[in-house]
C-alpha positions in Angstrom: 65.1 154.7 206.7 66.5 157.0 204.1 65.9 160.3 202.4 66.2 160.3 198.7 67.8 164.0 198.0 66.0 166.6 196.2 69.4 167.9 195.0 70.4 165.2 192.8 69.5 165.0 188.9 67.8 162.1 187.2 71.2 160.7 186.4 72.9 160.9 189.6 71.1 161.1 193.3 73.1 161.6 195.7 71.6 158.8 198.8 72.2 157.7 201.5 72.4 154.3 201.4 69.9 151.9 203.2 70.9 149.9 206.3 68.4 147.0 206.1 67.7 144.8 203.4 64.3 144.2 201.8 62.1 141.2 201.9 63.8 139.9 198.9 66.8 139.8 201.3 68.5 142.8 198.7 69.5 145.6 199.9 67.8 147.9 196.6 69.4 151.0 195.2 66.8 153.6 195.9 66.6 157.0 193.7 65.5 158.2 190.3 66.7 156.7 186.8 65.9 158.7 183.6 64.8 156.0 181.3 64.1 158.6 178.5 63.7 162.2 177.4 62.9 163.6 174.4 61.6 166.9 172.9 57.9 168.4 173.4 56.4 167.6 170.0 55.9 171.3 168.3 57.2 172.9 171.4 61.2 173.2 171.8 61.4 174.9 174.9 60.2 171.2 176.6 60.8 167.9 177.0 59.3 164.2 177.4 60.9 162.8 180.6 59.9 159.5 181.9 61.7 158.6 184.9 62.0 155.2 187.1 61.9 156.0 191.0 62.8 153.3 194.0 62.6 153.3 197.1 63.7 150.6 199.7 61.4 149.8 202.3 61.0 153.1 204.6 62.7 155.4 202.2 61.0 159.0 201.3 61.9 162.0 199.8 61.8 165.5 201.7 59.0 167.8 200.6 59.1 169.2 197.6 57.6 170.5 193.9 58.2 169.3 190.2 58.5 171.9 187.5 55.9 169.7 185.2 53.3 168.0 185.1 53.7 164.5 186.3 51.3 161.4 186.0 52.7 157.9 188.0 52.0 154.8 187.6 53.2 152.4 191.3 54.8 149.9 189.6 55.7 147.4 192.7 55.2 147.8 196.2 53.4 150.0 198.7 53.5 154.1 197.6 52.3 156.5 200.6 52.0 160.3 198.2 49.7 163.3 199.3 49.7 167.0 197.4 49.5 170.3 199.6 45.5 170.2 200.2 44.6 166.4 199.7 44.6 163.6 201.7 47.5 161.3 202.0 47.0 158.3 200.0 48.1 155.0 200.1 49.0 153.2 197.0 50.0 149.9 195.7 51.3 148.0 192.5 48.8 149.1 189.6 47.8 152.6 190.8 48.1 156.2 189.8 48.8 159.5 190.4 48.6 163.4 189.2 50.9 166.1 190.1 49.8 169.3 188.4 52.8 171.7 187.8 54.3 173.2 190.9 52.1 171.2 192.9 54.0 170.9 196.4 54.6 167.1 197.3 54.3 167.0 201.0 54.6 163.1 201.3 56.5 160.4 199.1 57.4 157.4 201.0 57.5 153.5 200.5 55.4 152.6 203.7 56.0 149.2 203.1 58.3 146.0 204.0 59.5 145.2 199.9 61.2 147.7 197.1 58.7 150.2 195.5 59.3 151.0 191.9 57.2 154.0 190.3 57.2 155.8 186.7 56.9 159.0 186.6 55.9 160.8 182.9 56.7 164.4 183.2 56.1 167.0 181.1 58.9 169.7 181.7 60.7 172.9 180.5 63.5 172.2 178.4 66.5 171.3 181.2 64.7 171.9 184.2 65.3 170.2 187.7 63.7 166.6 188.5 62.7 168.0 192.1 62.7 171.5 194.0 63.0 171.8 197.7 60.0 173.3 199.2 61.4 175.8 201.8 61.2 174.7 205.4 
């Protein structure tokens, strides 16, 4: 099991690196990959950012908050997410999600035994972080 860092940008997470393979017998690259961003329309102080996340089997990501709004989509695989307040759910290829801004994102985990792939849409200030650390 591995934790994907909070710290890292879209571009470059810093990871440990898992030590198993997946069912595919792969061992997956896990972290975020910035597949676009572009400018609010009529707003230039934010941005359009849609971003690819994996996660090997067992992987997570510490808790945490996104400056945004965010709305996934589970795009392969088994997603375990749960917002301060809600219950945890347990998602699979074809589901979504909501993150209001500043939500605090207690749980993000691939539960399962295969690669989980989600896209996350994100509505953002102009340069802001991917992910904050929620204080311990």
């Amino acid at each position: 099991m591995k934790t994907i860092s909070t710290d890292a940008d879209a571009n470059s997470a810093s990871l440990n690196r898992p030590s198993h393979e997946d069912a595919t017998g792969i061992a997956p690259t896990s972290g975020p990959v910035e597949l676009l961003r572009e400018p609010f329309p009529g707003d230039p102080t934010r941005e359009i950012v849609l971003l690819r996340a994996t996660f090997a089997p067992g992987d997570s990501t510490p808790p945490h908050q996104h400056p945004g709004t965010v709305v996934g989509y589970v795009l392969s695989g088994e997603y375990e997410f749960q917002l301060q307040g809600q219950p945890l759910q347990r998602l699979a290829a074809g589901d979504r999600f909501y993150e209001p801004p500043d939500g605090a994102h207690l749980v993000s985990r691939n539960p399962g035994e295969t690669t989980t792939q989600v896209l996350a849409f994100i509505v953002r200030e102009k340069g802001a972080r991917v992910m904050i650390p929620l204080p311990e």
